[in-house]
N, C-alpha and C positions, 0 to 999 in steps of 0.2 A: 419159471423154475423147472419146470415140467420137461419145457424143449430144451434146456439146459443138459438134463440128465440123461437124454435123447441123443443129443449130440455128442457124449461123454463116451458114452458107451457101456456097455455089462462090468469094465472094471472100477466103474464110478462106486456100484453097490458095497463092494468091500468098505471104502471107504468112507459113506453115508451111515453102513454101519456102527465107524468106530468114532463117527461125530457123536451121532446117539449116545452112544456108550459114556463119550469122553465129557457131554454136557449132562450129562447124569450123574456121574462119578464126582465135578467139581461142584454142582447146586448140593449135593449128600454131603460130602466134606465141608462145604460152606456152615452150613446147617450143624452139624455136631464136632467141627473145630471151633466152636466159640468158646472165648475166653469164659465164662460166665458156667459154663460146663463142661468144661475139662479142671477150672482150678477158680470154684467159686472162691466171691471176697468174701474174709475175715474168717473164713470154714478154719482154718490156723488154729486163730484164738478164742473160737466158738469149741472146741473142741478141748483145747486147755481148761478153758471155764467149766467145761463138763466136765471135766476128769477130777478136776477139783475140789467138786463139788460130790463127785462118787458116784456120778449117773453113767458113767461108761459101762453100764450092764454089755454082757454078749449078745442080744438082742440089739445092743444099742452098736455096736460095732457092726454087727451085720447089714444097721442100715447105713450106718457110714460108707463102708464100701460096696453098697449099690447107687450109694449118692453120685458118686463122682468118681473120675480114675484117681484127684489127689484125693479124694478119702479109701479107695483102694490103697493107695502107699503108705496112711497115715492109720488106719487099722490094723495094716501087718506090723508096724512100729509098736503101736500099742497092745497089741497080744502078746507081743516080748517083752513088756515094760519090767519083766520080773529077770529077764537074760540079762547077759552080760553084753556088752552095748557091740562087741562083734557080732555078736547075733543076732541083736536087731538087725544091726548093718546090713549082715548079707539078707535077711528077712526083708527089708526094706529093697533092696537089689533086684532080690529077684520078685516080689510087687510090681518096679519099677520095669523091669521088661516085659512082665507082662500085659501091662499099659502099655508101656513103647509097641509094643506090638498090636496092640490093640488100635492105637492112633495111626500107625502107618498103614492100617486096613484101607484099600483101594488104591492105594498110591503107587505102589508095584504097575497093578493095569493101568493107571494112569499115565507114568513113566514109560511106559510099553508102548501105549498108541501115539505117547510123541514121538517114539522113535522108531515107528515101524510105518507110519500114517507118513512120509518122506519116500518110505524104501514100496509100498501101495501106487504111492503117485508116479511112482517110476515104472513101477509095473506096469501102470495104465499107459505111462510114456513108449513103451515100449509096443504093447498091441498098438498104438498108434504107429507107430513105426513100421510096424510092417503089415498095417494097412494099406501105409503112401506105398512100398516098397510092391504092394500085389495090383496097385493100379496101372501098375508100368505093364505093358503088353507091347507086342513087335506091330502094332496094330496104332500105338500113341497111350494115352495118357486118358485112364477114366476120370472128369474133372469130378465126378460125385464120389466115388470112394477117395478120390486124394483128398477131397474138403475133412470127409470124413472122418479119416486116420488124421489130420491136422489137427479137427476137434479132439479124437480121444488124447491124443499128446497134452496137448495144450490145458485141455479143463481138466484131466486127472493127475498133473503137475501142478497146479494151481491148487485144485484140493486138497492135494496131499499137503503143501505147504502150508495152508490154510487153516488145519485142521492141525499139524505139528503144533506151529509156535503157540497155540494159546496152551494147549495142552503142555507145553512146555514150562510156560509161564505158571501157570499154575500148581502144576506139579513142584516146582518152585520154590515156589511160594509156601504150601502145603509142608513139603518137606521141613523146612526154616521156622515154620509155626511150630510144629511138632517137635523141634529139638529144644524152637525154646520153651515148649511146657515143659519138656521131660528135665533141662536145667532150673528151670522154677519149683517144679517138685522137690528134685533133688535136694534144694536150698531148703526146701518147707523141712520135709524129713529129719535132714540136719538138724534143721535148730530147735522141733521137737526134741531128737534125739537128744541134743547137750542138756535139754530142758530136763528130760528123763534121768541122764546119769550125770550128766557133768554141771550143772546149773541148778540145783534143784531148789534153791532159795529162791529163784529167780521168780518162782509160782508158786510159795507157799509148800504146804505140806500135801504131797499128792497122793491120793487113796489110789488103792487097786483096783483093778477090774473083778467086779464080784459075778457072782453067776445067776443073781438074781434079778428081776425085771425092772428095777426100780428104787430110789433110793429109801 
């Protein structure tokens, strides 16, 4: 691997760089896009049964939205349960972007080294290039710098493509996850909401949020 890097040349390191980076960035995203916490099950109707029941203290919302981003969306719903349901709505909204934004954390750099880790390997194609081009002398042809410049062509085009598509892939990938939490959400909030103003049979008689710790 060693003489690989050797034969690649000084424009290799940018791009062993943005491997680094780019297998860092997707093992982290693997790890805190799971389904299981971004939009635990039945938190929905764990949350209904509590409100129910009158234990939605603010203590108790507070640890709802450090629980999960869907109980981030589903705490700001509930602090308006006394508004008028536009105002949960844009309450819920803006929740809702600041999760979206919170989920799309890394994915930016992510997006960036697949498409720069291409425009890298070309770079490297290029010092190779006029490596071959300074072995030419009125004298013949140096056969070790021409090998030379051949390698940085060749292995920092291969890297750079190497190192693109998965990051491509992933980033992807990632992106498609995250839109569809942020539409799963979306749906939850909903039908909290209709629960709140439009459905209220639906759950019984629902108590307020009291300011007190406990029922």
């Amino acid at each position: 691997m060693f003489s690989i890097i050797q034969a690649a040349g000084w424009p290799i390191w940018p791009l062993l760089a943005a491997s680094v980076i780019a297998v860092a960035l997707i093992i982290e995203r693997a790890i805190s896009l799971r389904h299981v916490r971004i939009r635990p099950p039945r938190l929905l109707e764990q949350v209904i049964a509590v409100y129910q029941r009158g234990g939605l203290t603010r203590d108790a919302l507070e640890r709802l939205s450090r629980d999960s981003p869907l109980g981030v969306v589903l705490a700001a719903a509930l602090r308006n349960h006394r508004s008028p349901r536009y105002v949960m709505k844009e309450a819920i909204e803006e929740a809702g972007r600041a999760v979206a934004h919170d989920l799309d954390r890394f994915l930016t750099t992510l997006g960036t080294i697949a498409t720069a880790s291409p425009l890298l390997g070309l770079f490297g194609t290029v010092i190779g290039m006029i490596e071959i081009f300074g072995s030419q002398s009125p004298t013949g042809t140096n056969p070790q710098q021409l090998a030379h410049g051949i390698s940085i062509a060749l292995y920092n085009t291969a890297f750079g493509i190497g190192i693109s598509v998965p990051s491509l892939i992933f980033y992807r990938h990632y992106r498609n996850k995250v839109e569809g939490f942020i539409v799963q959400m979306e749906q939850d909030a909903a039908h909290l909401a209709d629960l709140l103003h439009g459905k209220r049979s639906d759950i019984g008689t629902l108590l307020p949020v009291r300011d007190g710790k406990g029922a």
